[in-house]
C-alpha positions as CSV (number, residue, x, y, z in Angstrom):
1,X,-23.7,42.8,1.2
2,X,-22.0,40.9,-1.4
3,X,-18.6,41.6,-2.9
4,X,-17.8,41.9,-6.5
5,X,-19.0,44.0,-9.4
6,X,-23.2,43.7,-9.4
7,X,-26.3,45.2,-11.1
8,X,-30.0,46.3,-9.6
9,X,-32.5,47.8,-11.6
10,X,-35.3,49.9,-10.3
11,X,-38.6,51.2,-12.0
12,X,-39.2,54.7,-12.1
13,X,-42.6,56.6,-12.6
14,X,-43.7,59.1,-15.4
15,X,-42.3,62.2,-13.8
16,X,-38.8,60.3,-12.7
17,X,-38.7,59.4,-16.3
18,X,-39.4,62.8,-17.5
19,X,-36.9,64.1,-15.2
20,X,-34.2,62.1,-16.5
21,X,-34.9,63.0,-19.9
22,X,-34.4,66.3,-19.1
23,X,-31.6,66.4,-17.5
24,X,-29.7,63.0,-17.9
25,X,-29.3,62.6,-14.3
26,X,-31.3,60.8,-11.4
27,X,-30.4,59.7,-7.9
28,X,-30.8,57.0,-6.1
29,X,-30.2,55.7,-2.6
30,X,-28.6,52.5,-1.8
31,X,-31.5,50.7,0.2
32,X,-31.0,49.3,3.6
33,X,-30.1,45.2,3.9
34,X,-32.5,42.9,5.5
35,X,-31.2,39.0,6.2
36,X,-33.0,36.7,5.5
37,X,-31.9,33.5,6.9
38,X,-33.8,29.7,6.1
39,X,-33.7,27.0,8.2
40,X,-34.5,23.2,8.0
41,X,-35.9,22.1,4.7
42,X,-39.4,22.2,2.9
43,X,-41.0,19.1,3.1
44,X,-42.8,17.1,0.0
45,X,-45.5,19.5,-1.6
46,X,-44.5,22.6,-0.3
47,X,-43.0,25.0,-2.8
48,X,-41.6,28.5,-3.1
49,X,-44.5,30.0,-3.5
50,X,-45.7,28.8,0.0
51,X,-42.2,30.6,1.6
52,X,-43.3,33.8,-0.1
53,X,-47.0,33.6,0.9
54,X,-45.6,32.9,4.6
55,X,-42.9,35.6,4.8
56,X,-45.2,38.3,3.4
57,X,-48.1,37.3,5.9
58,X,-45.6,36.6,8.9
59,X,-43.9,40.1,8.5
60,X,-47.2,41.8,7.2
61,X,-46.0,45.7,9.3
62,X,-43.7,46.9,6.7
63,X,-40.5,45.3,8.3
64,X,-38.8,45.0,4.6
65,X,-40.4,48.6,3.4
66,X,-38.0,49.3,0.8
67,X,-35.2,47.3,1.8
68,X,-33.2,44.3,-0.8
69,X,-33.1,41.3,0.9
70,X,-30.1,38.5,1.2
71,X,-31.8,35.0,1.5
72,X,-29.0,33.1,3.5
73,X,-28.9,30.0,5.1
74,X,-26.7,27.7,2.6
75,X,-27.9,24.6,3.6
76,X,-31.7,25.0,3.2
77,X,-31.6,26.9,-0.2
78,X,-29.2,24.2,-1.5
79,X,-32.6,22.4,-1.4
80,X,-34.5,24.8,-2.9
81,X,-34.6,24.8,-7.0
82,X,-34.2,27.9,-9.1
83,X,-38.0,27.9,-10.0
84,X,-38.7,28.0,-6.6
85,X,-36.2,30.6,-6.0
86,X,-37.5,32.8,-9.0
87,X,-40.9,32.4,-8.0
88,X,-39.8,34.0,-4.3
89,X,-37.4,36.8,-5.2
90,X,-40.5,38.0,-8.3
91,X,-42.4,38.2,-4.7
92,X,-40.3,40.2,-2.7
93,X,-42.0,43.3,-4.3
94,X,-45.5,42.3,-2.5
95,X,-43.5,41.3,0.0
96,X,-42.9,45.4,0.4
97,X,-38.7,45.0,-0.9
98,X,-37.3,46.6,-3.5
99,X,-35.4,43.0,-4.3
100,X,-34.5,39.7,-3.4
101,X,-30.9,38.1,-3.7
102,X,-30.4,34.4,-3.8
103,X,-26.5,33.5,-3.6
104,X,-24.8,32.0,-6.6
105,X,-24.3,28.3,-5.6
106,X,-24.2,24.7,-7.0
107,X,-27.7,24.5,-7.9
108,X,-27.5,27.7,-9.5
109,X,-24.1,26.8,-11.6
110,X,-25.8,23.2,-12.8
111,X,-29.2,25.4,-13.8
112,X,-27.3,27.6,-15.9
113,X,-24.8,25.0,-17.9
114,X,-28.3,23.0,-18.8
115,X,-29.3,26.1,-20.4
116,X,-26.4,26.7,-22.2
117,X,-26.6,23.3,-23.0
118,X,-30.2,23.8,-24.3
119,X,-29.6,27.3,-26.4
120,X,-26.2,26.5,-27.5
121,X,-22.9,28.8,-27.0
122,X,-24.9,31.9,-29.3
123,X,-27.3,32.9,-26.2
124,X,-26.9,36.2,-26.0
125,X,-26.2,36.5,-22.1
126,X,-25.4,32.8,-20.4
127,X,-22.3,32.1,-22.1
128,X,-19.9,29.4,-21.1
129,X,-17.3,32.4,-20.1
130,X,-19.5,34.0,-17.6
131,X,-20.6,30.7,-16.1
132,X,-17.0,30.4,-15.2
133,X,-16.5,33.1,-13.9
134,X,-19.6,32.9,-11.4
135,X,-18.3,29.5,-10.3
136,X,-14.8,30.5,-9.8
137,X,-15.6,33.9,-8.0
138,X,-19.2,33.0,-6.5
139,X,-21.1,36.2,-4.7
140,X,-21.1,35.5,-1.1
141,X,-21.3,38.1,1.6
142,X,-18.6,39.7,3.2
143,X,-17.8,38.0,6.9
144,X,-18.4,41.6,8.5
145,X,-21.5,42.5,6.5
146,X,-24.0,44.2,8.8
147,X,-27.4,44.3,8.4
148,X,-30.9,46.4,9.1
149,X,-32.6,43.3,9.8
150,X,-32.4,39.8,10.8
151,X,-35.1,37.8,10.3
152,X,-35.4,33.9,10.4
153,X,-37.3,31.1,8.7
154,X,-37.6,27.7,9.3
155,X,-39.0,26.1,6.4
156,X,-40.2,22.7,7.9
157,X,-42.7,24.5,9.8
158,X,-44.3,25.7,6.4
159,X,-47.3,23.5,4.4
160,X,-49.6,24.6,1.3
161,X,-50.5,28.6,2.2
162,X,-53.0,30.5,0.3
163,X,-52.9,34.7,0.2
164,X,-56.4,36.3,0.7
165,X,-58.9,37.3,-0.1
166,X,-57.8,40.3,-1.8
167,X,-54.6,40.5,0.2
168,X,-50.7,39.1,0.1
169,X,-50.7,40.1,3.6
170,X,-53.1,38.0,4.9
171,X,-52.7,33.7,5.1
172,X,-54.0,30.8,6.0
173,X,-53.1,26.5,5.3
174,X,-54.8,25.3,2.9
175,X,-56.3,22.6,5.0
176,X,-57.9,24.9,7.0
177,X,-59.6,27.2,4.6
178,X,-60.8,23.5,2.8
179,X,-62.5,22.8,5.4
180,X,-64.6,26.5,4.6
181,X,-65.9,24.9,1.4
182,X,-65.5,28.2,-0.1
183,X,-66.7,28.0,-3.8
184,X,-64.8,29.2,-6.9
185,X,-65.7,30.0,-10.7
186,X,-62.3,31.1,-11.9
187,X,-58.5,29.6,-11.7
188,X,-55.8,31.1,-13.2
189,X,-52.3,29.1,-13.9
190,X,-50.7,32.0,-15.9
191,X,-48.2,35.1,-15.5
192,X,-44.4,35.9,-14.9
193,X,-44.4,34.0,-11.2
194,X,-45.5,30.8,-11.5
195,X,-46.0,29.4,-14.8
196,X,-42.7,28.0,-15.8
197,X,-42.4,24.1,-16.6
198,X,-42.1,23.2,-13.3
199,X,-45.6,25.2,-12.1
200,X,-47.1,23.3,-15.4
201,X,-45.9,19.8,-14.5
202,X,-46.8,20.4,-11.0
203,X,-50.6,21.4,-12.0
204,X,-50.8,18.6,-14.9
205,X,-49.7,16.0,-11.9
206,X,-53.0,17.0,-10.2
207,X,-55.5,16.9,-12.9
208,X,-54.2,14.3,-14.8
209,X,-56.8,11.6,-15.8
210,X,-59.6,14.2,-14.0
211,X,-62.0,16.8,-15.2
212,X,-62.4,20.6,-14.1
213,X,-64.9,21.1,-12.0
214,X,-68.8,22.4,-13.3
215,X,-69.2,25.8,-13.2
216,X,-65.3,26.9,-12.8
217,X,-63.1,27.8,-15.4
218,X,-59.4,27.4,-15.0
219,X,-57.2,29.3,-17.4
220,X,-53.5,28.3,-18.3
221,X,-50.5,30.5,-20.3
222,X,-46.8,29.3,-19.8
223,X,-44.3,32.0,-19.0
224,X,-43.0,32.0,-22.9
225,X,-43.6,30.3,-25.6
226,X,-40.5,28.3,-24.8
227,X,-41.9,27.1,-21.9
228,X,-44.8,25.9,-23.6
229,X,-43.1,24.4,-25.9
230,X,-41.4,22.1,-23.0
231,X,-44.8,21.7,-21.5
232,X,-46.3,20.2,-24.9
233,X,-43.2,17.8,-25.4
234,X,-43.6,16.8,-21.5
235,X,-47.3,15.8,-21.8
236,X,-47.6,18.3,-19.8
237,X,-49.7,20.7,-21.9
238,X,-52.3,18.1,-23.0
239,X,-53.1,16.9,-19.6
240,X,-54.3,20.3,-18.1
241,X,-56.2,20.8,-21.6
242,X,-57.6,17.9,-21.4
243,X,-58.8,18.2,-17.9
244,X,-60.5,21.5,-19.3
245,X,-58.3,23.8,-19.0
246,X,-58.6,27.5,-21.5
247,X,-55.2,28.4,-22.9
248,X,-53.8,31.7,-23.2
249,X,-50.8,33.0,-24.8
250,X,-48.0,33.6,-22.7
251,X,-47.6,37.3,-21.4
252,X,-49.5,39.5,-19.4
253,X,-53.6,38.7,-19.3
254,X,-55.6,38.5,-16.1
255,X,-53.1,38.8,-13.9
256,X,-53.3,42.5,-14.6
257,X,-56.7,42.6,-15.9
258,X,-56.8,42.5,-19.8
259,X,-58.2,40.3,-21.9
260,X,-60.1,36.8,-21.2
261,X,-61.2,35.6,-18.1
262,X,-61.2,38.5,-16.1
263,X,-63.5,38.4,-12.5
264,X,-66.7,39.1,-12.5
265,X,-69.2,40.8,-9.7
266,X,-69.7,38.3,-6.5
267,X,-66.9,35.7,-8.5
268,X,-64.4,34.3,-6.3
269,X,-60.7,33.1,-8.3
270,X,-57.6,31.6,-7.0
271,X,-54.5,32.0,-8.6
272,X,-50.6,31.4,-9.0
273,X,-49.9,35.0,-9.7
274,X,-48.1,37.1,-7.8
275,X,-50.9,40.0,-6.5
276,X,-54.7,39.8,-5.8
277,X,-55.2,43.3,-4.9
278,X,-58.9,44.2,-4.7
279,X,-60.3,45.0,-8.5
280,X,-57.0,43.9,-10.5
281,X,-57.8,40.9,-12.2
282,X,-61.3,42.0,-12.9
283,X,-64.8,43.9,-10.7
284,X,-63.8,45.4,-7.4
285,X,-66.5,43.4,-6.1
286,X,-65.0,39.8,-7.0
287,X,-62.9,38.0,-4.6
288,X,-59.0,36.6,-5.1
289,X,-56.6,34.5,-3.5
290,X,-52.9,33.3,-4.6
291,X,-51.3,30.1,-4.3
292,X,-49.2,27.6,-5.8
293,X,-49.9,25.7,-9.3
294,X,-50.7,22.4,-7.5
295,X,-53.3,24.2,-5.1
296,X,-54.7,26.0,-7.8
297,X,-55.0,23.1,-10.2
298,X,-56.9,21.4,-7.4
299,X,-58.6,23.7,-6.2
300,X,-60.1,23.8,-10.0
301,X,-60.8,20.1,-9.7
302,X,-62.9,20.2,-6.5
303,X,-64.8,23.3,-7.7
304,X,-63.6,25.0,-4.1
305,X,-60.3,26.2,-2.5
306,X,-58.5,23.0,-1.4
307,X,-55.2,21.5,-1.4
308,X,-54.0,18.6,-3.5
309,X,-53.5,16.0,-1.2
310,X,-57.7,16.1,-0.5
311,X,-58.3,15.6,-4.5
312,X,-55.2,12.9,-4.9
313,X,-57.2,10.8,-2.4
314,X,-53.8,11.1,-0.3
315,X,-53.1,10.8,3.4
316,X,-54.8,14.5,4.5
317,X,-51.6,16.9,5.2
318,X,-51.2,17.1,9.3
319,X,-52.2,20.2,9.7
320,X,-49.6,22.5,10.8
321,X,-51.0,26.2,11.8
322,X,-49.3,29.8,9.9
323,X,-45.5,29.9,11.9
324,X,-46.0,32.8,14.6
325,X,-43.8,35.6,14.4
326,X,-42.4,34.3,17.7
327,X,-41.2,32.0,15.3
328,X,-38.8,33.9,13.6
329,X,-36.5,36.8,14.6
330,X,-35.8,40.6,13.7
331,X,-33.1,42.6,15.5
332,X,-32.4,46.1,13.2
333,X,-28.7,47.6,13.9
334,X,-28.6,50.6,12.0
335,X,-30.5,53.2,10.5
336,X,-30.7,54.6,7.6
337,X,-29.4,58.3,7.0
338,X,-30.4,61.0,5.4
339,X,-28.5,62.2,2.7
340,X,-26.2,65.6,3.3
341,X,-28.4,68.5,2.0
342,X,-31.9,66.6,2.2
343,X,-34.1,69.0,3.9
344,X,-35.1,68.1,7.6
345,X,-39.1,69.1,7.0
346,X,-40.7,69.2,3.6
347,X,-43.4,71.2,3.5
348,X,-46.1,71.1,0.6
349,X,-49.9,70.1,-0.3
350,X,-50.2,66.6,0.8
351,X,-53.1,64.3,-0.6
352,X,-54.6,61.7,2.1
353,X,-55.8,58.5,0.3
354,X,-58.4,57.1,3.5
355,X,-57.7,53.7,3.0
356,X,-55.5,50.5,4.6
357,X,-52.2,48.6,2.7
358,X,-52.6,50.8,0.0
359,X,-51.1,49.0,-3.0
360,X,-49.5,49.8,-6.3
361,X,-52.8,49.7,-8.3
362,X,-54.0,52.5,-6.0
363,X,-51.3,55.1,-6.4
364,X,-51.7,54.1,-10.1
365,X,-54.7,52.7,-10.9
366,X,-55.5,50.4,-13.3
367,X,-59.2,51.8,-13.5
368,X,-60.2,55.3,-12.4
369,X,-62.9,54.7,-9.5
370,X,-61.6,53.1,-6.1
371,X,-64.4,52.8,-3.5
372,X,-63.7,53.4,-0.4
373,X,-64.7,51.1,3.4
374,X,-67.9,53.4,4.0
375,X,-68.9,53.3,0.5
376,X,-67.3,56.6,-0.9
377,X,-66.1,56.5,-4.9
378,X,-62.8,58.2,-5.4
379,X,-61.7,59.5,-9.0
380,X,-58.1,58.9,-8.6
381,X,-57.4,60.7,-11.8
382,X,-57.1,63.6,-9.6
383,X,-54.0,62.1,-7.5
384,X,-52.2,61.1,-10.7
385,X,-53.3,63.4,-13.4
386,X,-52.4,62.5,-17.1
């Protein structure tokens, strides 16, 4: 783990909050490490989100259940922006992790000082001071850290990777599902993961000068009103809405189904959020993928999931097939122990949801009836009552 003085935040659920209310005390366990290391570097066109989409389809058994996870390998995130890095580490929570910890480095130190550089010395948090102290007592790990897991990555295996349908566990290139001419009426450019100026740019680069495709309706909100801000100055902005793109205020919107735009029945969407859990961004019975703002953009263009380099009239992307896990390593060393005066058996009424990678939105759900494989209808008001 790394040295120094740190800070991780963790969400807690009604009855954790409750509790704590009560009683001004909580407990919680310090999560076992998993290292992740990254080798080799990502080639022109692949992007962070394509790591993320990879990692979570590669290890797809619950290896990172609950663990944080150090991203290592010095040399090939040195190459990897902070966008790209943000847009991973907001993924390690599909991913199954409770976090994701990029090191503090160059890239990092230069990303910061532009900001402050932007906002002037009165931001509230980056402040000339910190930055400073971050560059002259960087986080890195301890030379006799140990760890649950090793796992390794090497990036220039990766190309463009779409999540789905209706999973972040499943993958596939996308060259290969192209080639599937698989229809869409919705695309969505929009939410906390991928819709900082960088996603924008990326998806204005592909449309530019081009139309959205009949029938398909591609909806775009920038991660703050900042950001949009930057996009408009850039150019940006006007490109995607002139292509045809629907703006929506930044914040949450069909990402977690609300508002405009939402899937409909038999519908099939791809977007640069960061879930597609069956039913969440709209009817149970609609179909969604994830991938990154240029696949998405183009993908809008063609009218069907594709990649950019087939609507940029490029050199088609050699096809290079999902890494096998073969490909990458996992060792565990230790175990984690239970906690002195945890009971051995717990014993207790225990509800069975009958159902596969059961997801956030089905412990909680964002809408009261979850059908089942063989067709059953579940209130799950009755697992979590009000």
């Amino acid at each position: 783990m790394y040295g120094g003085v740190g800070c991780l935040g963790t969400p807690v659920v009604r009855t954790d909050a409750a509790a704590i209310w009560a009683t001004g005390r909580t407990w919680w366990q310090i999560p076992p490490v998993a290292r992740v290391e990254f080798q080799g570097q990502l080639r022109p066109g692949v992007t962070g989100k394509d790591v993320i989409i990879t990692l979570c389809s590669m290890f797809n058994q619950d290896e990172v259940l609950n663990h944080a996870i150090e991203f290592t390998g010095l040399d090939s995130i040195k190459t990897i922006g902070v966008d790209d890095r943000l847009a991973i580490a907001n993924m390690t929570t599909e991913w199954g992790a409770l976090s994701g910890l990029f090191p503090v480095d160059e890239t990092l130190i230069a990303w910061y000082r532009k900001r402050l550089e932007h906002h002037g010395p009165n931001h509230p948090r980056i402040t000339k001071s910190r930055i400073d102290d971050l560059e002259a007592y960087p986080m890195e790990a301890s030379p006799n850290a140990t760890y649950a897991k090793y796992l390794t990555l090497n990036l220039s295996t990766l190309s463009p990777s779409i999540s789905g349908p209706n999973s972040v566990k499943l993958a596939t290139p996308a060259s290969v599902l192209a080639e599937k001419n698989i229809a869409i009426q919705k695309a969505y450019l929009v939410s906390c993961t991928n819709s900082r100026l960088s996603d924008l740019t990326a998806a204005a680069d592909v449309v530019r000068g081009k139309k959205i495709a009949d029938g398909v309706e591609f909806y775009i909100a920038a991660a703050s009103s900042e950001v949009q801000h930057q996009a408009e100055e850039s150019g940006a902005w006007g490109a995607l809405v002139d292509a045809g793109a629907r703006t929506l205020p930044a914040g949450c919107g069909p990402c977690i189904g609300l508002g405009t735009g939402l899937l409909k029945e038999g519908e099939v969407g791809i977007s640069a959020t960061n879930r597609n859990f069956k039913g969440r961004m709209g009817s149970p019975k609609a179909t969604a993928y994830l991938a990154s703002p240029a696949v998405v953009a183009a993908s809008a263009i063609a009218g069907k999931i594709t990649s950019p380099y087939e609507v940029e009239e490029q050199e088609p992307w050699t096809r290079i097939e999902m890494p096998e896990r073969s490909n990458a390593e996992t060792t565990s060393t230790s175990t984690v122990e239970i906690l002195e005066g945890f009971p051995e058996v717990i014993e207790g009424e225990v509800v069975f949801v009958d159902a596969d990678n059961l997801n956030t939105d089905g412990i909680y759900p964002g809408r009261p009836l979850v059908e089942m494989a063989d067709g059953r209808k579940i209130h799950l008001s009755r697992l979590c009552p009000p």
